[in-house]
C-alpha positions in Angstrom: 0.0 0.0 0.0 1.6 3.2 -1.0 -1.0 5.9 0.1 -4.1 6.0 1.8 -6.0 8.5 0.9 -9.8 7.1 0.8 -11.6 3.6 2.0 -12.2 3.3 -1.7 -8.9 2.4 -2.1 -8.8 -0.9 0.3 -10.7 -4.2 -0.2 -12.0 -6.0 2.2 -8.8 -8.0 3.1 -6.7 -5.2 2.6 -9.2 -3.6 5.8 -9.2 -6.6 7.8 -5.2 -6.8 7.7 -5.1 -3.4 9.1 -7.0 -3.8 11.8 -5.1 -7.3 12.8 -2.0 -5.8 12.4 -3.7 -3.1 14.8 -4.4 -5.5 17.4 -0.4 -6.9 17.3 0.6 -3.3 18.1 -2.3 -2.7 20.6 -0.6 -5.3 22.7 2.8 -3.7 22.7 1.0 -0.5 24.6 0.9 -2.1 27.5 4.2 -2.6 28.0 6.5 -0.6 30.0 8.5 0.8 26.4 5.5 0.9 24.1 8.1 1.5 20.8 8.9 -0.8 18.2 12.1 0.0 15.6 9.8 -1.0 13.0 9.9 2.7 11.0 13.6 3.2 12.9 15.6 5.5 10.1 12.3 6.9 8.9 10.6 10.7 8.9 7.0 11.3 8.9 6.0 14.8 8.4 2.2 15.9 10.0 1.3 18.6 7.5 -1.9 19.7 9.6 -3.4 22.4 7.4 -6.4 22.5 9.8 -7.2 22.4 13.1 -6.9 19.1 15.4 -6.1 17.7 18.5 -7.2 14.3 18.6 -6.0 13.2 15.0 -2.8 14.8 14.9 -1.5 14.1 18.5 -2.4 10.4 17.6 -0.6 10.1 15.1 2.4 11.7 16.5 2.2 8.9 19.0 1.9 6.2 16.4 4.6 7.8 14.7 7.2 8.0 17.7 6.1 4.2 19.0 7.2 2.9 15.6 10.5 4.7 16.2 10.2 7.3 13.4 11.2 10.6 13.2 8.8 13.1 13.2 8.5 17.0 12.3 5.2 18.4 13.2 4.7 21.3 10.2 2.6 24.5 11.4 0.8 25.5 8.8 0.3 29.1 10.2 3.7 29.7 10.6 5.0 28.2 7.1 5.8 30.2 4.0 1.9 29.5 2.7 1.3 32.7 4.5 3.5 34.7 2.3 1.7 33.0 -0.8 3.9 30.1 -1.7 1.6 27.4 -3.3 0.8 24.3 -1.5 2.6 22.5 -4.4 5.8 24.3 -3.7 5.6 23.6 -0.2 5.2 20.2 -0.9 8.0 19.5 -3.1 9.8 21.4 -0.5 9.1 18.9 2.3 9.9 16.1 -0.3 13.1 17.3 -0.9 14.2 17.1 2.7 14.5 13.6 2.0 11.1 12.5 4.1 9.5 9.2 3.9 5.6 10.2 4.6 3.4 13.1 4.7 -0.1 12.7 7.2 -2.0 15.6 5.7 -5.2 17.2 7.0 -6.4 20.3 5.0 -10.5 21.6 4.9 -10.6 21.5 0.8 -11.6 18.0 -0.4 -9.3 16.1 -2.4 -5.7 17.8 -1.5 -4.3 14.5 0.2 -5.2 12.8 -3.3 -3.9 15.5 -5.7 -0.7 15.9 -3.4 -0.1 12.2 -4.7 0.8 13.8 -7.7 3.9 15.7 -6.1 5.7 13.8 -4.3 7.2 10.2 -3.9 6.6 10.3 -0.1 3.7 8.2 0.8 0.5 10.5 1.7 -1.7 8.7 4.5 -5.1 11.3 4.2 -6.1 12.6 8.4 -9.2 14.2 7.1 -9.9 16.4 3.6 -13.2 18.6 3.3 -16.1 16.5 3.6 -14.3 14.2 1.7 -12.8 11.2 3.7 -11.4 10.6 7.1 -10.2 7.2 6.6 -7.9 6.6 9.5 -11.2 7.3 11.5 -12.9 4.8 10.0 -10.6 2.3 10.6 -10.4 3.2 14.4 -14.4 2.7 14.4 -14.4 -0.5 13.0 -11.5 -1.6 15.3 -13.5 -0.3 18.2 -16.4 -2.1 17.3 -14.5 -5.5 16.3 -13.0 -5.4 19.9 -16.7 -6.0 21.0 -18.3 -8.2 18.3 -15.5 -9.8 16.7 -16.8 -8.6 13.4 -18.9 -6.0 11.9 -20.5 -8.9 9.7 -24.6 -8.7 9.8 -24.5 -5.5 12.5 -26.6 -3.0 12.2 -25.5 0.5 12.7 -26.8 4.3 12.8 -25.3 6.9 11.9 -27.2 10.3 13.3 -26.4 14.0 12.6 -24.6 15.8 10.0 -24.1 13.3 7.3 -23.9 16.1 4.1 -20.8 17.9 5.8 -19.3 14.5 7.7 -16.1 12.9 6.0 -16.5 11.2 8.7 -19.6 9.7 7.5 -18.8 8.9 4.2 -15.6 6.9 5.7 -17.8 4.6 7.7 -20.7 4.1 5.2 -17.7 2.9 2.8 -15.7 1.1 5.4 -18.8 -0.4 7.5 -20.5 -1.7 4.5 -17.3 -3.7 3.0 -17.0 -5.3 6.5 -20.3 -6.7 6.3 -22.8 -4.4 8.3 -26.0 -2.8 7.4 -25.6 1.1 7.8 -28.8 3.5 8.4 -28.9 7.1 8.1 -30.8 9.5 10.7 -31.1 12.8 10.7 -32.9 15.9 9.4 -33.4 16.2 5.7 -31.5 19.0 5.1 -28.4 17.3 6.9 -28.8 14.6 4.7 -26.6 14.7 1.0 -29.3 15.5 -2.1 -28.7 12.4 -3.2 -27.6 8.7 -2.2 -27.1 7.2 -5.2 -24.6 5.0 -4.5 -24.3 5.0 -1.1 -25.3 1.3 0.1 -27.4 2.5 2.9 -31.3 2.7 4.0 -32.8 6.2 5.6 -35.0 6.4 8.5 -36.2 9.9 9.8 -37.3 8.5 13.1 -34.6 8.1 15.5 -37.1 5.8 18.0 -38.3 3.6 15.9 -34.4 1.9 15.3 -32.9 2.1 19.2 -34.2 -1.4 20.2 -32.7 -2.9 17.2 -29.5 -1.3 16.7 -26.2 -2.3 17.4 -23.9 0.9 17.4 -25.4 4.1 17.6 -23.3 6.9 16.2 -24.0 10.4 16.4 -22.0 12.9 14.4 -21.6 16.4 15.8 -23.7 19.4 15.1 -21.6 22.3 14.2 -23.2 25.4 15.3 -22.5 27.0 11.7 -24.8 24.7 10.3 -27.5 26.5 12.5 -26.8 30.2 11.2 -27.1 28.3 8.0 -31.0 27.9 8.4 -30.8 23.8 8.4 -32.2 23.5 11.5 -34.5 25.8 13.5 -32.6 25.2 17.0 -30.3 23.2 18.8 -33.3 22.4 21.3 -35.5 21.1 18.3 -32.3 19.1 17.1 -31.7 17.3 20.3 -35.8 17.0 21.2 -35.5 14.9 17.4 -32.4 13.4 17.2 -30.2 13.4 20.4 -29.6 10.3 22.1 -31.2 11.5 25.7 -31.1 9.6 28.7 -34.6 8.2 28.1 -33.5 7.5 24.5 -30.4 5.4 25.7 -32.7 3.3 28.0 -34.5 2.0 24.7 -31.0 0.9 23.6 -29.9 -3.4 23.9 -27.9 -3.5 26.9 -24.6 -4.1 24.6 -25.6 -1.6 22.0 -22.4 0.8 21.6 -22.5 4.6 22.0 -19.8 6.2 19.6 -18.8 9.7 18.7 -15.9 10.7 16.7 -15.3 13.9 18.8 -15.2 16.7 20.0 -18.6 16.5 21.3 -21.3 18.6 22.0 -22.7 17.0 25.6 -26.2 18.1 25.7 -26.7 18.4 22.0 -25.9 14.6 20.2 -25.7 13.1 23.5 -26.8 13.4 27.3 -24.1 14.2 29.6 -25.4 11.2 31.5 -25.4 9.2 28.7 -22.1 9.9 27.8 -20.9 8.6 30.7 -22.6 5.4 30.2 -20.7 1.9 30.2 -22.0 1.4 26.6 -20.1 4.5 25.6 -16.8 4.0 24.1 -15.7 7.1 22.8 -12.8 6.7 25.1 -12.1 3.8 23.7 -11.8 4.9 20.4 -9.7 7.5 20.7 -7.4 4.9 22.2 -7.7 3.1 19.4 -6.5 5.3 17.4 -2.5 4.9 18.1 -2.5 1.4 17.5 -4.6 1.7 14.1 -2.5 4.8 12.8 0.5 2.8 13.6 -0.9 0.1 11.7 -1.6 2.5 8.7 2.0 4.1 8.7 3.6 0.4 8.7 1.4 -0.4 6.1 2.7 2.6 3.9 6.5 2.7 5.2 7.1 -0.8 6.2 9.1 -3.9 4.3 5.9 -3.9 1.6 3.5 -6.4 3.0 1.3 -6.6 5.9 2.9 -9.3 8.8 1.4 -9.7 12.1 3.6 -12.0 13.0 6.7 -9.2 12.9 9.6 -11.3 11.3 9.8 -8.7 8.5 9.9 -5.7 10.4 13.0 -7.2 12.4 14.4 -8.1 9.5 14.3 -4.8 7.8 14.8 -2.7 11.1 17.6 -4.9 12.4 20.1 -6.2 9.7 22.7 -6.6 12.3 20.8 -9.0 14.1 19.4 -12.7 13.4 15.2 -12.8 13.7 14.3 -14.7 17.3 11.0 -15.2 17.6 8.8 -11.9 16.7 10.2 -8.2 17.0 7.6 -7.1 19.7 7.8 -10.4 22.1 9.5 -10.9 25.2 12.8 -11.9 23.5 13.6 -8.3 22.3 12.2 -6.5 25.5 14.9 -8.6 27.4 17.4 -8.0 24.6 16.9 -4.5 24.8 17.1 -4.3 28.7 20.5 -6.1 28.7 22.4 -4.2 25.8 20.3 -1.3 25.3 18.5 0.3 22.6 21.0 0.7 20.1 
């Protein structure tokens, strides 16, 4: 995999290898040193043309565990502000000699034409309304740690859909893993038209809680009000937010997910938000373990291993393979000669 810049661009197995590679780097998190040398040697630039906190301190993380170098690009400081072009600033960064670029930027389809200007591998943290596909990933990992499988669930996705690349992610991403995805929300949150998007639509919020598996609420940017598509964030939550009284009309292991920030009060109760069948915690854990995944796929020896022997291969020449790079045999290697 050389890029990731939409879901479009994985199969099935291609999705499901992520996500158990995930799960082999989710167990070296709870060790005392959560790194890997598995990206020892190379740089990932975050080229964060847009605001974020959760995205971009994840994949810093994911970045640093993997035991590459990262420089963190601020955008408001860079020569864009003196008019260079985003092309020249991107052949700029390529010339540095850098191995990946994690872009976020709010006009759709920059990660995907920036493919087109450099040999570094682009991995897309959120374009537009386009995609968010490292999200996606995160959510389905989040729900596999539940149910094993997102094959035959049934999940809602409620709020924003027209300006969500978050939504369009998951529609793509839940539906090629098997699960049935409804839309809910108001009409005019909802894209003019869904042709093409696998999906059913149900205006009524209460008539799918006792049969859903994952509820998932988007959040309500206050713009959108000043933009007449809804009369008032009361009338929004009265319709479509997941209220305490809504949640009890929930299956006792139905999931509550939100990709964040939210809006406590608006998409979902402050009680409810607190609720054990919440796991927004959960996936913003998730997403170090998944990002890592993603970068490895991109940087690593070219193929997706689980098991680890090529990553010690390629990371370590100097050494013979033991057993698997992130197993007990290296931590105790490491504690007796150091981390070289």
């Amino acid at each position: 995999m050389k890029n990731l810049v939409t879901i479009a661009d994985l199969s099935r197995g291609e999705i499901e290898q992520i996500l158990d590679l995930a799960e082999s780097f989710a167990e070296t998190q709870t060790r005392a040193i959560p790194k890997v040398p598995a990206l020892r040697g190379k740089t990932v630039v975050l080229a964060f043309f847009e605001d974020s906190t959760r995205t971009r301190t994840s994949f810093d993380l994911a970045a640093r565990r993997l035991s590459a170098d990262v420089v963190n690009f601020s955008a408001g400081s860079s020569a864009t502000n003196k008019g260079e072009s985003l092309r020249d600033t991107v052949e700029t960064i390529s010339a540095m000699g850098v191995d990946a670029i994690v872009v976020r930027h709010a006009s759709s389809g920059v990660p995907s034409q920036l493919t087109q200007w450099t040999e570094a591998a682009i991995v897309n943290a959120g374009d537009g309304w386009h995609q968010h596909p490292t999200q996606a990933l995160l959510d389905a990992y989040t729900i596999r740690q539940r149910f094993g499988s997102l094959d035959g669930r049934k999940i809602a996705i409620c709020g924003d859909i027209n300006h969500s690349r978050v939504a369009r992610s998951n529609v793509q991403l839940f539906t090629k893993l098997g699960a049935e995805v409804i839309l809910v929300g108001p009409r005019t949150l909802l894209p003019p038209s869904l042709a093409g998007w696998p999906v059913k639509v149900e205006p009524d919020i209460d008539v799918l809680l006792p049969e859903i598996d994952v509820a998932y609420f988007l959040r309500i940017q206050q713009e959108r009000l000043s933009d007449g598509l809804f009369p008032s964030v009361r009338e929004y939550r009265s319709l479509y937010g997941l209220t305490l009284d809504r949640s009890h009309r929930l299956r006792p292991d139905a999931l509550i997910m939100h990709p964040g920030p939210m809006n406590r009060g608006v998409e979902i109760d402050a009680q409810v938000a607190d609720d054990p069948r919440a796991v927004v915690l959960n996936q913003v854990s998730s997403g170090v373990p998944v990002r890592m995944a993603v970068l490895y796929s991109v940087l690593g020896p070219g193929q997706f291993d689980t098991k680890f022997e090529a990553i010690e291969a390629a990371s370590l020449p100097e050494r013979q393979p033991t057993k698997n790079l992130v197993g007990e045999d290296y931590v105790a290697d490491k504690q007796v000669k150091g981390d070289r």
